[in-house]
C-alpha positions, 0 to 999 in steps of 0.5 A: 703823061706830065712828068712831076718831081717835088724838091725839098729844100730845108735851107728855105724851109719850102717844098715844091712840086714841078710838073712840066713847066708849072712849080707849085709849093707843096705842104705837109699836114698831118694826115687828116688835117682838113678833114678833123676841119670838116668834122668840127664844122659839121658839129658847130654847124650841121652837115648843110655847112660841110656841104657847102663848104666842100663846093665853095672849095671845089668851086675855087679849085676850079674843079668840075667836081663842084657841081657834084649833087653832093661833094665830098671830101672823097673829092677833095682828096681826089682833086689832090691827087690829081694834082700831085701823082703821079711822082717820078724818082728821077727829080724828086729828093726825099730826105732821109727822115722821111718813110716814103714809096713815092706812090701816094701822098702821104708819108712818115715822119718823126717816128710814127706820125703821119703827114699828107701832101698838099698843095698850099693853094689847097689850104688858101682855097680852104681858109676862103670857102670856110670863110665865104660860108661861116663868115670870117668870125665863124670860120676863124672860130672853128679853124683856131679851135681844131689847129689849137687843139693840134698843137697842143697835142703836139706839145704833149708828144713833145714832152714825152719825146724829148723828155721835158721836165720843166717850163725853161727848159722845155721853151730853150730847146724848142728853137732846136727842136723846130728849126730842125722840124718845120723846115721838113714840112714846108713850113718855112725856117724858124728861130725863137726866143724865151725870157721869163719877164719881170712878172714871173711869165715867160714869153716864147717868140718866133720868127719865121721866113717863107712862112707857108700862110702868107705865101701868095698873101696880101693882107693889112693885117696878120694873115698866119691864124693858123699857124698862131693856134698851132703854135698857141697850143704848143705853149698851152699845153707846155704852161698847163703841164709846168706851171698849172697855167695856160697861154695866149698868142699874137702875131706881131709881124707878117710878110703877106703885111709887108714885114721881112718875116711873119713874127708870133709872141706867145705869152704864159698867164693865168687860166682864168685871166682875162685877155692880154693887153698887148700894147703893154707886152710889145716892148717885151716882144720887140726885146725878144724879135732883137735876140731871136737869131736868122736861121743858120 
């Protein structure tokens, strides 16, 4: 048998599984994560899109279980496990946050939340069946809508958990808050910046290295659209609960674009504004990129 061990390093911000001679970095979702995708493209387009997608995945995980008269997530799930159990002790640092027997995927953290394993090719091989399938507009559509509403509910247990009060305060702590999160996910190493602008709207900016969206990504443009939504949501629901408004995202930098590090500006506005005009904010989120500091 293989043996596997997967090593947290947080000065990085990455995780990574070795098994044998072969490494691989390694994730952690919140659990259920791809399956809250499934659902939400059964329901824009029926349970025939589900189907195929799960082929198309399967197909591009080069898993047997493709040719399956109808695949399941139940496969998906199974191909996973195959990849990362067994885990051997001997090797593997699991940091002390984290509820963990080592038998299974999946883990609990930050109190009571659960978090899967999962292999970040898995989720590259997920982001190109969905979008061989539903096309590229079609699967941004649906995949931007679940991680936005994710992190949304992010920002709501964040304000109950740390307490926040009020909008300013709120984004100045968020530095600490996920500088000291992502980079036990696998996420990659964060620093942000706020400032309110001359408009009485403020602008939350984030850097992160090794983001895990463009790692293994060569793109022309941003590739982090997941991680945009994710982070879109955290501010909407900080701007709706302080303020009565909402936000509106943007990466502006990214390393699978050749950048040294994937940047996202999130910008407070009006509920029922129109879309931002970008060219107009960049000389407020180039401001922000040459406060927000490295990682410690």
């Amino acid at each position: 048998m293989t043996h596997k061990h997967i090593m947290w390093d947080t000065t990085q911000g990455v995780i990574t599984l070795t098994a044998g001679d072969h490494t691989e970095r390694l994730i952690l979702q919140r659990r259920g994560f791809l399956q809250s995708f499934l659902d939400e493209i059964e329901k824009v387009e029926g349970k025939n899109a589900v189907t195929m997608t799960l082929r198309s995945l399967l197909t591009n995980l080069d898993s047997p279980k493709a040719k399956s008269d109808t695949p399941t997530y139940g496969h998906v799930r199974d191909v996973n496990d195959e990849t990362i159990l067994p885990i051997s002790t001997d090797g593997t640092n699991i940091p002390d946050l984290f509820q963990w027997d080592g038998k299974t995927r999946d883990l609990i953290a930050f109190g009571d939340t659960p978090f899967s394993l999962l292999p970040l090719r898995f989720l590259h091989a997920f982001k190109d069946a969905s979008i061989a399938i539903l096309t590229e507009q079609g699967a941004r559509a649906i995949l931007n809508t679940v991680t936005r509403r994710a992190g949304y509910a992010v920002g709501q247990r964040a304000c109950e958990n740390y307490n926040w009060n009020d909008l300013e305060g709120s984004m100045a702590s968020m530095d600490d808050v996920l500088s000291n999160s992502f980079p036990f996910l696998g996420w990659g190493r964060t620093r942000i910046a706020t400032k309110k602008a001359s408009d009485g709207m403020y602008m939350l900016y984030l850097k992160c290295w090794n983001a895990y969206e463009s790692d293994g990504v060569t793109s022309k443009s941003p590739a982090c659209f997941l991680f945009q939504k994710y982070l879109e949501g955290m501010g909407a629901k900080l701007a709706e609960t302080f303020s009565g408004m909402t936000t509106e995202s943007k990466e502006v930098m990214c390393s699978a674009a050749g950048d040294e590090y994937c940047a996202f500006a999130i910008k407070q506005k009006e509920t029922d504004s129109g879309p931002l005009d970008w060219k107009v904010l960049e000389e407020e989120w180039r401001e922000l990129d040459a406060m927000a500091l490295k990682p410690e």
